[in-house]
C-alpha positions in Angstrom: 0.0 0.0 0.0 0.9 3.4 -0.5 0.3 6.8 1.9 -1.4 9.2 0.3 1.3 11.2 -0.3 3.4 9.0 -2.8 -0.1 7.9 -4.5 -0.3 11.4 -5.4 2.6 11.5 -6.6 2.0 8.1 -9.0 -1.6 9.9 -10.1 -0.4 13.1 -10.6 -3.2 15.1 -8.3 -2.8 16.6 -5.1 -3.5 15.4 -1.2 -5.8 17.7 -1.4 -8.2 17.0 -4.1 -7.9 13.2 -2.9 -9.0 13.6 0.3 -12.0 16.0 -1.2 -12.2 12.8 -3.4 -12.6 11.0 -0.3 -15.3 12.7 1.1 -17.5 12.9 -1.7 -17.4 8.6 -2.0 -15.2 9.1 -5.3 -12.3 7.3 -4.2 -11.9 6.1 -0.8 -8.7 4.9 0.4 -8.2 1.5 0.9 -7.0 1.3 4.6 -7.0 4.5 7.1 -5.1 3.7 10.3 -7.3 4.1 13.4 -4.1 5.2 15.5 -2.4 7.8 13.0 -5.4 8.9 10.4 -3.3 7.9 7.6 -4.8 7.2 4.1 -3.1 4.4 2.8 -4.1 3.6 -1.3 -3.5 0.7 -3.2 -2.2 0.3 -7.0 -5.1 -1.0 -8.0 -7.2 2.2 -7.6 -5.1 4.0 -10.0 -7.4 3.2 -13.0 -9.9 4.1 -10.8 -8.6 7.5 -10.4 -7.4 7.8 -13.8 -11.1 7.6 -14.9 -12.1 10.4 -12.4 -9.2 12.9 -13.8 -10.3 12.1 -17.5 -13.7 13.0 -16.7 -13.1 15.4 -15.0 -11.5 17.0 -17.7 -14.4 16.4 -20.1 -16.5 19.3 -18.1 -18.7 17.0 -16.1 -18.9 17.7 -12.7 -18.0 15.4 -9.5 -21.4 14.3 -9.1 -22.0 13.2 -12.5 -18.4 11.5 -12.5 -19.9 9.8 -9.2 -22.8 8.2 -11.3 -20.8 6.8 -14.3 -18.5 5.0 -11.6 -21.0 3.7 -9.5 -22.9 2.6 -12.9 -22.3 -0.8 -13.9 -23.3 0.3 -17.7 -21.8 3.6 -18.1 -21.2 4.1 -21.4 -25.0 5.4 -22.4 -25.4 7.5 -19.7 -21.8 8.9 -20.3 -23.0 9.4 -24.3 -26.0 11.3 -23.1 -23.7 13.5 -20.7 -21.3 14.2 -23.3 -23.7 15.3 -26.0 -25.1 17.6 -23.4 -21.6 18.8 -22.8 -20.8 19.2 -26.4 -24.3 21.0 -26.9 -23.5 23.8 -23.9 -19.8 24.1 -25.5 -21.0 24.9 -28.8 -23.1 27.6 -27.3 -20.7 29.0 -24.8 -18.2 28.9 -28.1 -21.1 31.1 -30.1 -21.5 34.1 -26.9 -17.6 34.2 -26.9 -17.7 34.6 -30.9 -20.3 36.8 -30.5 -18.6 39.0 -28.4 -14.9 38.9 -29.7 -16.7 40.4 -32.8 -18.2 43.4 -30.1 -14.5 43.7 -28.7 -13.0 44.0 -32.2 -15.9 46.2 -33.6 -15.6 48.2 -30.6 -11.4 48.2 -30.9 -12.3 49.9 -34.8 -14.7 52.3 -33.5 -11.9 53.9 -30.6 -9.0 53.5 -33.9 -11.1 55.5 -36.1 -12.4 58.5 -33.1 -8.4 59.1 -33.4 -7.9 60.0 -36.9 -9.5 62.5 -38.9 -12.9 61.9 -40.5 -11.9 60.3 -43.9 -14.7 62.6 -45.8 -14.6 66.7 -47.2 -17.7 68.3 -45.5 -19.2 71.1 -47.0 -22.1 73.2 -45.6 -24.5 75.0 -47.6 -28.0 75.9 -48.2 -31.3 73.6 -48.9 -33.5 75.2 -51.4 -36.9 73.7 -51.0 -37.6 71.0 -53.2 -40.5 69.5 -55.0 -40.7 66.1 -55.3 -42.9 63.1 -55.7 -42.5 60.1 -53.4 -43.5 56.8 -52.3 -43.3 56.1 -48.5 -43.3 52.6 -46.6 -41.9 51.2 -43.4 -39.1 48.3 -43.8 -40.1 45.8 -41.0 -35.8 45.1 -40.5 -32.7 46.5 -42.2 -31.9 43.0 -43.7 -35.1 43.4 -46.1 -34.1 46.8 -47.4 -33.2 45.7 -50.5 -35.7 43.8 -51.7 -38.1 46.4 -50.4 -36.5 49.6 -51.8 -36.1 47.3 -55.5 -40.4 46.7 -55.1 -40.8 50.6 -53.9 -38.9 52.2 -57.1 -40.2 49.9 -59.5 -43.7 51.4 -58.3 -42.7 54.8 -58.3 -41.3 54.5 -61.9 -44.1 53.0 -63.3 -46.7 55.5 -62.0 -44.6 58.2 -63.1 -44.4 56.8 -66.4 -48.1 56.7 -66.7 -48.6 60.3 -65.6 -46.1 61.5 -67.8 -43.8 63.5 -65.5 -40.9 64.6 -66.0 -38.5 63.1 -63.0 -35.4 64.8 -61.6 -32.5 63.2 -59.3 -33.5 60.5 -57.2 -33.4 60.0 -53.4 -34.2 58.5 -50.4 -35.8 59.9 -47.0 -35.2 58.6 -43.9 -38.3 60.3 -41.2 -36.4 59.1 -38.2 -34.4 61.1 -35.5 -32.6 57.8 -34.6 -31.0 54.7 -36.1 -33.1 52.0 -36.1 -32.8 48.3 -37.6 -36.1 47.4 -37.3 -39.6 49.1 -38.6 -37.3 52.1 -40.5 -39.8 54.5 -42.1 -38.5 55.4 -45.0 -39.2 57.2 -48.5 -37.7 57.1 -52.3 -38.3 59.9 -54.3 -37.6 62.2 -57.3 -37.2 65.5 -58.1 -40.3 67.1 -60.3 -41.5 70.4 -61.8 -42.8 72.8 -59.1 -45.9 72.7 -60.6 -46.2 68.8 -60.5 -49.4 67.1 -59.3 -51.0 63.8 -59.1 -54.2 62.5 -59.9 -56.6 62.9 -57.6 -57.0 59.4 -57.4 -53.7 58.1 -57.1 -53.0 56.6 -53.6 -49.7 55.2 -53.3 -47.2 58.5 -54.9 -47.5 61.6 -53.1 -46.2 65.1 -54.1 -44.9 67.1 -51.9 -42.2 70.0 -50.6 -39.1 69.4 -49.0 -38.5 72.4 -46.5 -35.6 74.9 -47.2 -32.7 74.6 -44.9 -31.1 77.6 -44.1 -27.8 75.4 -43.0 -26.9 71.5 -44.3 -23.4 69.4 -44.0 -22.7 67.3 -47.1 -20.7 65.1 -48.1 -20.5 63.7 -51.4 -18.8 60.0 -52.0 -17.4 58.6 -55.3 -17.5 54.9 -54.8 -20.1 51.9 -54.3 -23.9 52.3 -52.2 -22.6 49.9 -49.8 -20.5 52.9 -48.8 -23.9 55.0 -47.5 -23.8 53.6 -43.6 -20.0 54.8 -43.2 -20.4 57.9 -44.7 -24.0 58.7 -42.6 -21.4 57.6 -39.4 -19.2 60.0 -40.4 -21.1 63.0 -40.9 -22.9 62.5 -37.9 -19.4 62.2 -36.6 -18.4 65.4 -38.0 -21.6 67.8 -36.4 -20.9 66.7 -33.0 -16.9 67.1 -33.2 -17.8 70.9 -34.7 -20.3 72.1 -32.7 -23.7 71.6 -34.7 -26.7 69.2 -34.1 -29.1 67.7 -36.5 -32.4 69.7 -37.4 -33.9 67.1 -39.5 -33.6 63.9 -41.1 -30.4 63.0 -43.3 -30.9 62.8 -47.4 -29.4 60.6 -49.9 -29.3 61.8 -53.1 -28.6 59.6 -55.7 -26.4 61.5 -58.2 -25.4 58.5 -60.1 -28.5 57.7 -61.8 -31.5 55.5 -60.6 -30.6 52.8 -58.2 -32.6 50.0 -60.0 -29.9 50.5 -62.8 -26.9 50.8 -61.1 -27.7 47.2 -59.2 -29.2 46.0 -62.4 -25.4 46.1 -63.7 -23.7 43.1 -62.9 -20.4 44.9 -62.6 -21.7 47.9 -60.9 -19.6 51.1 -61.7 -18.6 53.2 -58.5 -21.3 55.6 -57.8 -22.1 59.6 -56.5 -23.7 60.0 -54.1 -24.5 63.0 -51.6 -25.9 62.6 -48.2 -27.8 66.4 -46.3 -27.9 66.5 -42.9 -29.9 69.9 -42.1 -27.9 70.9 -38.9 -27.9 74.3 -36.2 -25.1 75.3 -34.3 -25.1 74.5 -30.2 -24.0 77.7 -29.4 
């Protein structure tokens, strides 16, 4: 027989955890003398405690370990324990993904507060503009495309019927926040002042865009996909200056229609302006 302190050494685990092993009915020792309190262990219940380490090490606790030794069939119950096991893993694995992307996003976002905003901003006047427009709300971000595709196909073919002459294209965003999901939004064009619809028409309306008597700009050569960096960065820009927003931000499209330019299948880059109508803070 061996004291507990050599049997440690032959299993590799401490006094400690054996005699916790001990009291939990994991691994007893074979022979404790009445006089002295000494464990004494025997070769024999090295397997033993080979078979707690190992599953031990396989995430299930002590008290599940105590079943699968104490169970003269183990090996379904220690299936159905490790499929359990595998299944929290795999979830603990997806939060820790999930969150090194937040560090690293968040790592970008204090990079880029350090270095100059990568866009010219220009400030200038809104005229008031006429335009006609159709309006929806876009239940989440990820169907935008499909629903702004379905909105200017509408708003092209009505125009079409009514014959009226159609100036730049843009989009309207009637929020004062960002929001991913129920985003009221509007496409639109630029028309004659004098434009109007039939009275019946229900889906197009005409109307004014207010003047501005002060707007930041900034306008982007390059690809749509561009749009959310360059609304970041305006936003940016305002609060490092000293303005605020007085309004909703505008994308004009100065490229063309939108149904075109994705209808390429090599899309050329495109120019693009987004308004913020801003006041000063002071």
């Amino acid at each position: 027989m061996y004291k507990i302190g050599d049997f440690s050494h032959m299993g590799q685990v401490s006094i400690r955890m054996l005699r916790h092993y001990d009291k939990l009915g994991l691994l007893r020792p074979e022979h404790v003398d009445p006089w002295s309190g000494y464990r004494y262990y025997t070769l024999e219940q090295l397997p033993r405690l080979h078979r707690i380490m190992a599953l031990k090490d396989l995430g299930l606790s002590l008290e599940e370990v105590g079943e699968l030794l104490d169970d003269p069939s183990p090996d379904d119950r220690l299936q159905e324990l490790l499929r359990q096991r595998q299944t929290l893993i795999e979830q603990q694995l997806a939060e820790e993904n999930a969150r090194l992307t937040r560090v690293s996003v968040r790592l970008e976002q204090i990079a880029a507060a350090q270095h100059p905003i990568p866009y010219e901003v220009a400030l200038k006047v809104l005229p008031s503009q006429s335009v006609v427009g159709i309006r929806e709300i876009v239940p989440h971000v990820s169907n935008m495309g499909d629903v702004r595709d379905r909105m200017l196909q509408t708003l092209y073919q009505k125009l079409d019927t009514y014959s009226i002459t159609v100036g730049t294209e843009l989009a309207l965003y009637h929020m004062q926040a960002y929001a991913a999901t129920n985003i009221d939004m509007s496409l639109a064009v630029e028309v004659p002042a004098d434009t109007s619809l039939p009275k019946h028409e229900a889906v197009l309306t005409c109307y004014h865009l207010p003047y501005a008597l002060l707007a930041a700009s900034i306008v982007h050569y390059g690809s749509l996909w561009d749009i959310p960096d360059v609304v970041r960065n305006l936003y940016r820009w305002i609060g490092t200056n000293g303005y605020t927003s007085a309004g909703t931000y505008r994308e004009v499209h100065l490229f063309g229609r939108e149904l075109a330019w994705f209808a390429n299948k090599t899309p050329k880059d495109a120019v693009f302006e987004i308004l913020l109508p801003i006041e000063s803070l002071h």
